[in-house]
Steps between C-alpha positions, in 0.01 A plus 500: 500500500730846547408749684268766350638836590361844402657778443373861576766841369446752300877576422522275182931379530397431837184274425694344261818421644278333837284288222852388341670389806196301621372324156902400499437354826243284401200697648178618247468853520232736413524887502321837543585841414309675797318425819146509408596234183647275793190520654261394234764235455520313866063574514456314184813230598279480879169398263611326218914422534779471425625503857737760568722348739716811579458896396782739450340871551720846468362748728546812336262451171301772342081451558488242791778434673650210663407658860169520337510181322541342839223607654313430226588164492388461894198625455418282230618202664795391262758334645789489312814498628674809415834630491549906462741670265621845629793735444453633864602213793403758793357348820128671459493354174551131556304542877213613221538233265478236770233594638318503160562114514837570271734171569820657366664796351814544211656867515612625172737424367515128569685164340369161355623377840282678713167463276630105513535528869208698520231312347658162564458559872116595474418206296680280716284671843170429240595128449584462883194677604281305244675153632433642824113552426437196307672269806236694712230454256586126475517462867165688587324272174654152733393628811160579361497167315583313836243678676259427271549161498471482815123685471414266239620186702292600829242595252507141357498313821230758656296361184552153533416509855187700491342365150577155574229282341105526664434237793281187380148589554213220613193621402598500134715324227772751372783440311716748297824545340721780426799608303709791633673728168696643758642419879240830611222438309152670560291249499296387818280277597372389870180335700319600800283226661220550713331187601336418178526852325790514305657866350755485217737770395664483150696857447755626219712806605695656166883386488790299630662690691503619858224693462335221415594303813433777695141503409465147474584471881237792573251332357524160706491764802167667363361147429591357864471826722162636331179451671357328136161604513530407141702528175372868421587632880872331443574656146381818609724498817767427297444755266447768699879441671635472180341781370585754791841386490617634150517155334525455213523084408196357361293192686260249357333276672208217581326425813258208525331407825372132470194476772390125535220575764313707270629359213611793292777660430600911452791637268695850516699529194734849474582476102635137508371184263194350586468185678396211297203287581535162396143298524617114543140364417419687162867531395487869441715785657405864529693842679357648802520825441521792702700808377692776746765718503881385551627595845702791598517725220170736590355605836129436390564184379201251464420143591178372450391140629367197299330217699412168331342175558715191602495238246575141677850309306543796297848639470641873494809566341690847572860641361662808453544673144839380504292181415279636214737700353770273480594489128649347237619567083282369294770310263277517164414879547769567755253744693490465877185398632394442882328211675211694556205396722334282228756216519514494858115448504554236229767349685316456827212338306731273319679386839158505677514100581848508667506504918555869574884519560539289163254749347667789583873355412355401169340841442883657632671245256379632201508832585863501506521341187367777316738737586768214515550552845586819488273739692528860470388568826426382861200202479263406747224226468245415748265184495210434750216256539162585651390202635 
């Protein structure tokens, strides 16, 4: 598109004959009568457009002149190129206009040829100069797009290597599987085995991203560093470094502590789903509840403990809510609905005769065929017998 030029003079032949020889040049011209019209004009180009590419302002004009217009215009922070009209050509003059920010300057009288030359030359020094910025700005967008690769790829393997899947454990029979929506998901899970006490950590941190990693990471360090008194002691410890540390990425998470000796077992739950109990000899399933906070978002955060008997051959099932809120559209009513803990209760009654690595695959199977295997989100599923 042509150059928009406007056109500031308040001698009318002159205004005129300027706005003739540039429209026959090819550029779109626009024109004011007076200083204080050319500066409505560029304020309302500056907020709404057209552009003005290039202004053409006399200096001697009655009510602001282009001295005045100048200044005005550097105040205000509009930066249009501008060339200055003036009948005068003394030294103190143009030493005044540059420093105003003026580019160039015609003396009156002038020809075609030197408006040509004029303007031609300052467009040319705008396209150079925008070449010039948008090579930088190109340049500075690779180098920042190579170094952040290179975050993301230490990042990945710093994920990989830390959140590699849990050891076996011997006490117990655990089994889980896991889909990842992303290569840094948030989802966690890990053992800790103490003779024939067994503590379980299921945790969800909010995005993909590095963030995400980041936090994943700092939890297995919480969950293998911490002195675990118990699953309330470890939340709280968490959540009081996230808390004084300005974060601002959500946590859920389970922690169940399987004790064989005394034959019972305790749950911490900060605002995840509730375990699933799944009773082998009647055939029924139930939740576990216990209800706290999510992790990290408030200092005063609470975790309360639930502690329950151990049921010999029953089964616990635990999972993320990238699990029960998987979803599909419904094709008669085309709503979306979600899994929902419901079926997953149904399902682990219906698969209840299967060994417990068939039981959970079967549960896992179907699962992904109601959202067609296509979760929405991370998904985490944990199986375990209590002998």
């Amino acid at each position: 598109m042509a150059a928009h030029i406007l056109i500031a003079e308040d001698e009318n032949h002159t205004r005129l004959g300027l706005s003739l020889i540039l429209r026959k040049a090819g550029y779109r011209v626009s024109l004011a009568e007076d200083g204080l019209t050319a500066l409505n004009f560029l304020r309302k180009a500056a907020d709404e457009g057209p552009v003005v590419d290039l202004f053409l302002t006399d200096v001697q004009m009655p009510g602001l002149t282009g001295l005045e217009l100048l200044d005005a215009m550097k105040r205000e922070g509009l930066l249009t190129p501008t060339v200055a009209i003036t009948g005068y050509g003394d030294k103190e003059m143009v030493v005044s206009l540059m420093r105003r920010g003026c580019q160039d300057y015609l003396d009156k009288p002038f020809t075609p040829e030197e408006v040509h030359s004029c303007i031609e030359g300052i467009l040319a020094k705008q396209e150079e100069n925008r070449d010039t910025l948008q090579n930088r700005d190109m340049e500075r967008l690779r180098l920042d797009l190579e170094s952040r690769q290179r975050e993301m790829s230490s990042a990945r393997q710093a994920h990989a290597a830390l959140t590699r899947p849990p050891r076996p454990v011997k006490s117990l029979k655990i089994c889980f599987l896991q889909h990842a929506y992303a290569e840094m998901g948030g989802d966690f899970l890990d053992f800790r085995e103490t003779g024939t006490q067994c503590d379980i950590l299921l945790a969800d941190v909010a995005g993909h991203d590095m963030g995400a990693s980041y936090h994943t990471v700092m939890l297995k360090a919480f969950f293998e560093d911490h002195p675990l008194r118990n699953g309330e002691s470890l939340f709280k410890a968490l959540n009081t470094h996230l808390a004084s540390s300005g974060n601002d990425r959500m946590i859920t998470a389970l922690f169940l502590r399987v004790n064989l000796d005394e034959k019972r077992m305790s749950i911490c739950n900060a605002a995840h789903p509730s375990p699933i109990l799944l009773d082998l000899k009647t055939g029924t399933s139930s939740t576990l509840k216990a209800t706290g906070d999510s992790i990290g978002l408030w200092p005063d955060a609470e975790f309360p403990e639930t502690s329950h008997a151990l049921i010999p051959g029953s089964r616990i099932l635990m999972f993320t809510d990238g699990v029960s809120q998987t979803k599909r559209i419904d094709g008669p009513t085309g709503r979306r609905e979600s899994l929902g803990e419901k079926r997953i209760m149904d399902l682990a009654v219906k698969h209840r005769e299967k060994g417990l690595e068939d039981f959970l695959s079967a549960i896992w199977k179907e699962i992904m065929d109601f959202c067609r295997s296509k979760p929405s989100d991370d998904m985490l599923m944990v199986a375990l017998e209590i002998p």
